[in-house]
C-alpha positions in Angstrom: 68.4 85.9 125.9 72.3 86.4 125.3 73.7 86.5 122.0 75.4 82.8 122.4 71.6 81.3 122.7 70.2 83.2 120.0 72.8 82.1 117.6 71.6 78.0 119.0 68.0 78.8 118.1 68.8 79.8 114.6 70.3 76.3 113.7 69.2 77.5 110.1 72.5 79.2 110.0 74.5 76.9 111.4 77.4 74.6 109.8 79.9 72.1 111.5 82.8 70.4 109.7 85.1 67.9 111.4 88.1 68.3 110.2 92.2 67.1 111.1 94.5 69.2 109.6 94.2 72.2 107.7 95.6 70.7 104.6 92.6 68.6 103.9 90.9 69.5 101.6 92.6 72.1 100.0 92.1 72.7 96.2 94.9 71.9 94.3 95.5 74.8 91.5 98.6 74.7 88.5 101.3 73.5 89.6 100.3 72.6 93.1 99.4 75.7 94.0 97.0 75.4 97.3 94.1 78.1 96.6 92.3 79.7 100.1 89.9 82.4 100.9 91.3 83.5 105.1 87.9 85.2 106.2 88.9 87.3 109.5 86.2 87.2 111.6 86.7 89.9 114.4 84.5 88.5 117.3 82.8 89.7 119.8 82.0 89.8 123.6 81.5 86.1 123.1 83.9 85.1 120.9 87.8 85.9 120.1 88.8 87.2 116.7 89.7 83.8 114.3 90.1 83.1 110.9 88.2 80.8 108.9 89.5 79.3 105.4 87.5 78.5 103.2 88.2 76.3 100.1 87.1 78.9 97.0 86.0 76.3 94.7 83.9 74.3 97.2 82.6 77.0 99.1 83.3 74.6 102.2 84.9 76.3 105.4 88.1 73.6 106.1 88.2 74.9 109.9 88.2 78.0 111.8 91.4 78.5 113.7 92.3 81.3 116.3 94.3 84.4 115.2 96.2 87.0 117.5 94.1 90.0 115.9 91.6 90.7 113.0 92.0 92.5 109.8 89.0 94.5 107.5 91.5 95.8 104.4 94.5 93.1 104.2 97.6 93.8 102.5 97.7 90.9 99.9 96.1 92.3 96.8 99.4 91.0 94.6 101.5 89.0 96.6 99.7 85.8 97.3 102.5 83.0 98.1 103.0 83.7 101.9 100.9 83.1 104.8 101.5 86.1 106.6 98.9 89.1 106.9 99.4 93.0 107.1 96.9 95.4 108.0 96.2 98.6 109.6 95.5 99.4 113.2 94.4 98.8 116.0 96.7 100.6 118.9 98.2 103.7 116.1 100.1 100.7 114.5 101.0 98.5 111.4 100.3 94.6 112.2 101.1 91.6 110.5 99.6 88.5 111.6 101.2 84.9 110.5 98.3 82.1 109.9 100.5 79.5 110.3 100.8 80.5 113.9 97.8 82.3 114.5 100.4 84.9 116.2 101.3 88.7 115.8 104.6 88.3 114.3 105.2 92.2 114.1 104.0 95.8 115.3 105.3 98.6 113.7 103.6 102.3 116.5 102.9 105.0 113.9 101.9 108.2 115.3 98.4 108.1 113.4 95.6 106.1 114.6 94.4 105.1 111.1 97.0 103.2 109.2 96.0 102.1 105.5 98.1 99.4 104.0 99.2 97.2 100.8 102.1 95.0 100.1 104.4 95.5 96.7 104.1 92.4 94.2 107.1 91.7 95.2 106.4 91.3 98.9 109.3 92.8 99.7 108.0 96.2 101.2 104.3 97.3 102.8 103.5 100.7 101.8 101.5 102.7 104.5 99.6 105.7 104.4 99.8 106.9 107.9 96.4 109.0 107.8 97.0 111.7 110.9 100.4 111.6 110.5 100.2 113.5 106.9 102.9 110.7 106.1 104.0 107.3 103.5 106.2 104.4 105.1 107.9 101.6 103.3 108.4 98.9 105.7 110.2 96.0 105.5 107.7 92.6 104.6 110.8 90.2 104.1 110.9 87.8 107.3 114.2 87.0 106.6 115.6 90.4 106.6 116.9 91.8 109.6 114.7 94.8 109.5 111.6 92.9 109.2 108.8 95.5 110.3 110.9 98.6 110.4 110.7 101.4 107.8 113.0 101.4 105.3 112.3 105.0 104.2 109.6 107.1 104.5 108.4 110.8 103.6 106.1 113.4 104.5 103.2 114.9 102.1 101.5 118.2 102.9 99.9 119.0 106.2 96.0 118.2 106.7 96.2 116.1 103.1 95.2 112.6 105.8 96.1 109.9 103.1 93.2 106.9 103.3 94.1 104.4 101.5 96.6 102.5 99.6 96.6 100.6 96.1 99.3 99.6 94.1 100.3 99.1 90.6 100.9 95.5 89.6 104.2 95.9 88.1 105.1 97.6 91.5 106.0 101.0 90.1 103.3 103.5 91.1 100.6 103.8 94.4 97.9 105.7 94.8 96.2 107.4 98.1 92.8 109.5 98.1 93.7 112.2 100.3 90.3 112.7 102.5 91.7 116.1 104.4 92.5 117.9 101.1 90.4 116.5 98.0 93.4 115.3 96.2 95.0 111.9 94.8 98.3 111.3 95.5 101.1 109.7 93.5 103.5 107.9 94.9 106.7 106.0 93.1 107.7 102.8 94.8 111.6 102.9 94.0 112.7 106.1 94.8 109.8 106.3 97.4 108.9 109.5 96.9 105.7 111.6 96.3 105.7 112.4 92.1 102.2 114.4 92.2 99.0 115.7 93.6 95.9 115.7 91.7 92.8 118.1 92.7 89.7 116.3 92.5 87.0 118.6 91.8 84.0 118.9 94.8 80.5 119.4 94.4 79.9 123.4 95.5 81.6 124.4 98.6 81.1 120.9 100.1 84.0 118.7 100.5 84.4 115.3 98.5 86.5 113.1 101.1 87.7 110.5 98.9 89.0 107.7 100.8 89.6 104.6 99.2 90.4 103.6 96.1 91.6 100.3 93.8 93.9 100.2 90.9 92.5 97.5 87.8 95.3 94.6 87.5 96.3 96.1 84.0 96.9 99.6 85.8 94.7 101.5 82.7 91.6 102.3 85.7 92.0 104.0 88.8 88.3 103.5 91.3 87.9 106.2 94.3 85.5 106.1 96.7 84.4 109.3 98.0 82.1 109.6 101.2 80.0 112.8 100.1 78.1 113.9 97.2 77.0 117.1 96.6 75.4 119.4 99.5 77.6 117.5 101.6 75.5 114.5 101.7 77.6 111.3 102.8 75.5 108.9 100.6 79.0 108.5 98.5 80.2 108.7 95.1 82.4 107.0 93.0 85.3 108.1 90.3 86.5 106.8 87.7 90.0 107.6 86.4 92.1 107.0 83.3 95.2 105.8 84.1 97.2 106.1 80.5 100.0 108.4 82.1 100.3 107.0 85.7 101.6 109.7 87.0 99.1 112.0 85.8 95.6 110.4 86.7 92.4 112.0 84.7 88.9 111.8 86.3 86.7 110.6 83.5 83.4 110.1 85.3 81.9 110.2 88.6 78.7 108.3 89.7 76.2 108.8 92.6 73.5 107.2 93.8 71.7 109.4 91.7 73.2 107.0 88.5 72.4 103.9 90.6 75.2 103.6 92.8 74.4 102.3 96.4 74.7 104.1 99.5 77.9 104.3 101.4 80.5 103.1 99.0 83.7 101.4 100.6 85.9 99.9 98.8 86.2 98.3 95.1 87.4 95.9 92.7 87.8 94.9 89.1 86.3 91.8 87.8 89.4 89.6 86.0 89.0 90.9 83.1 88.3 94.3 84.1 84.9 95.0 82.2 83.5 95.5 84.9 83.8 97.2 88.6 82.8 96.4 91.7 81.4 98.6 94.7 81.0 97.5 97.7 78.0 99.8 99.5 78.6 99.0 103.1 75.1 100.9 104.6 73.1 99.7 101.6 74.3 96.2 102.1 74.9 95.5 98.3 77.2 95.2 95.4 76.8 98.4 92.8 78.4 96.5 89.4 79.6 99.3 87.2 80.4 98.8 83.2 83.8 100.6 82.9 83.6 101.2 79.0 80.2 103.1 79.5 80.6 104.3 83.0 77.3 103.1 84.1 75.9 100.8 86.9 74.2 98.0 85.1 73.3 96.1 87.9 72.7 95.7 92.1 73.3 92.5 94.0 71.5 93.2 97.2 72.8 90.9 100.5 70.3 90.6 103.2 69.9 94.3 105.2 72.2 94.9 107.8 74.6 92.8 106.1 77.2 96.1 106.0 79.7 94.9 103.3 83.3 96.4 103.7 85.7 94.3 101.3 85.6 91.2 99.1 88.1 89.2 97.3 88.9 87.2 93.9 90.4 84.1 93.3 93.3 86.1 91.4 93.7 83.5 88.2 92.0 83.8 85.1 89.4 81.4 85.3 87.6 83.4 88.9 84.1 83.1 88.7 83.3 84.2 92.3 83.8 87.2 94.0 83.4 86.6 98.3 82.4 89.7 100.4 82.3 88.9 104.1 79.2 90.1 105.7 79.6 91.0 109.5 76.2 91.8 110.0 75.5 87.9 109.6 78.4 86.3 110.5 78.8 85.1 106.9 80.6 85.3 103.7 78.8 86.2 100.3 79.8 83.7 97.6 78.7 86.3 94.2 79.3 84.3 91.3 80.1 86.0 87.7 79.3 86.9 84.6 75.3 86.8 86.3 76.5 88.7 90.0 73.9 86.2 92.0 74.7 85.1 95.3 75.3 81.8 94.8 75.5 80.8 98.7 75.6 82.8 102.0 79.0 80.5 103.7 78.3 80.6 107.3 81.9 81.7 109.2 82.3 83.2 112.8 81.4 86.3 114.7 82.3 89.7 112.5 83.7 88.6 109.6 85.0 91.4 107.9 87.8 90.9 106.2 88.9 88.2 103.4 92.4 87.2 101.8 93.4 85.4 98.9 96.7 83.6 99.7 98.6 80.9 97.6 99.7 78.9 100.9 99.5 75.7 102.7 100.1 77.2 105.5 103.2 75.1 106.2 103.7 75.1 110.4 100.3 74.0 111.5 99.7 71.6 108.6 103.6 69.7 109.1 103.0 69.5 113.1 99.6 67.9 112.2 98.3 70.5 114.2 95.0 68.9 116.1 92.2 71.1 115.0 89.1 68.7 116.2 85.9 70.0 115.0 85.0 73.5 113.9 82.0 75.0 114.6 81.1 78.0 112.4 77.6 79.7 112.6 75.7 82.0 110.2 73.1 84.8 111.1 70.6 84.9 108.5 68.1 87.5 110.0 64.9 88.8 108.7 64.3 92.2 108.1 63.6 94.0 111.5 65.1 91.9 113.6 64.8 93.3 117.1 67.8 91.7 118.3 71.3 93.8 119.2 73.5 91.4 116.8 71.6 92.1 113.7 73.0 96.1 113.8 75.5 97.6 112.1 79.2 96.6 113.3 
């Protein structure tokens, strides 16, 4: 039986909303702001990548539409007004994807084949860490400007350092970039764009520590890497913790293993709103490690069903976010993880592969003005039991 027919038989998972255009239903937030959580659901075989929006209050998907590509890490951490979407790879380039259109609207070749990427809170510039090119862009986000997608400047950092990642400070001075090739964190300055330090991270024995991602706390006092080894080499993952008091000069205060509770395979992070706690996302454990910045401790699990493989989430960034959504591509659903308790409030069935989400303040102007026919969308949801024998339920 084919994927398509298995996916009919679990009508358990299954959700169908008729819909018109995409500005029904939209939450309406201060000052008419237009709140929405843009799963990306890459696809598969069967299906084309699309993106499905989902209304964060309601938990109700408004439609799935097509989009040109897909996107896992999305470069929209500050800037949230704006439909458009940047991101990383595939085909050794930068992308940015307009959800108005559902288009490509801009391809920027690097000559590395991993490109990690985050827009300043500005949105004037993408910064991107060009992994196996040993080298920083700053590339032109306005879509007014007549470099739109070209590098403004760029520089090189040392040879073999393969920058993973890219976070940046709120007030859109300083980035950071966990150097996997040479266990260091790098310091970048936004304006001059230019590298201001390296900072050794210690490893465990004569085994390397890889860190490779990392997220910088909204108030810029915390610094979270993810590492992929522990000590002996393992790849179970770690986790650091660093104080952020002189930004240009981040101190490791703690590391945690699984050994402390963390769960296996961290991937990426975030801060709660206010920033008491952080959040691990432990893709080949399938769960949430919730760590207790003041006392550096894991306090508590949430545990998606196995298989799930988590690789981001997302906030509502206002004050008032209670829910935390982590797409799950293993089940073709999206986690809703309400706070302060971290339960899974719902499992939001989406399409095939979603794995990556966006916050975006936008009413997505060009499809909603046209009255842009969307007819009914279909989304369906995997929710497997443990063991399932069938291809689908594996890792991505």
């Amino acid at each position: 039986m084919n994927r398509r027919e298995f996916l009919r038989r679990t009508a358990a998972g299954a959700a169908l909303a008729s819909v018109g255009t995409l500005g029904i239903g939209f939450a309406q937030g201060p000052g008419g702001r237009r709140d929405l959580i843009a799963v990306s659901n890459a696809g598969d075989a069967d299906t084309a990548p699309s993106v499905s929006l989902i209304d964060p209050d309601s938990y109700q998907v408004l439609a799935t539409v097509p989009l040109a590509g897909s996107y896992s890490l999305p470069s929209t951490r500050w800037h949230f007004a704006r439909d458009k979407i940047w991101t990383g790879g595939p085909n050794d380039a930068v992308h940015a994807y307009s959800l108005s259109s559902g288009e490509r609207v801009s391809e920027l070749i690097t000559d590395s084949s991993q490109n990690y990427t985050e827009i300043t809170p500005d949105g004037r510039f993408v910064i991107d860490a060009a992994r196996f090119d040993d080298r920083y862009l700053k590339i032109v986000a306005d879509p007014d400007h007549p470099d739109f997608g070209r590098p403004a400047e760029q520089f090189d950092t040392y040879q073999g350092a393969s920058p993973c990642d890219m976070t940046i400070t709120r007030d859109g001075r300083y980035a950071y970039a966990p150097d996997r090739g040479g266990d260091t964190l790098t310091v970048v300055r936004i304006d001059p764009f230019e590298r201001v330090a390296v900072i050794p991270m210690e490893s465990f024995g004569d085994a390397p520590l890889e860190p490779y991602m990392a997220t910088v706390a909204p108030s810029g006092r915390t610094l979270l890497v993810e590492n992929a080894k522990v000590e002996g080499g393992s790849e179970t993952g770690s986790e650091s913790i660093f104080d952020l008091a002189d930004p240009e000069n981040p101190v490791e205060t703690a590391r945690l293993t699984p050994e402390d509770g963390l769960g296996v395979g961290p991937i990426t992070s975030e801060f709660t709103p206010d920033e008491r706690y952080g959040i691990v996302i432990c893709r080949d454990s399938s769960e949430l490690s919730i760590i207790e910045l003041a006392t550096a401790t894991v306090v508590k699990s949430v545990k998606f069903p196995e298989g799930s493989n988590p690789i981001t989430g997302t906030f509502v960034y206002r004050p008032d976010a209670e829910t935390f959504f982590v797409p799950l591509p293993g089940r073709d659903a999206v986690a809703a993880v309400t706070l302060p308790d971290f339960e899974v409030a719902t499992l939001i069935p989406v399409g095939a592969r979603p794995v990556g989400a966006a916050y975006l303040e936008t009413p997505l102007p060009e499809r909603t003005e046209a009255g842009h026919p969307l007819g009914v969308a279909l989304a369906s949801g995997r929710i497997f039991p443990a063991g399932c024998p069938d291809r689908c339920c594996g890792k991505v």
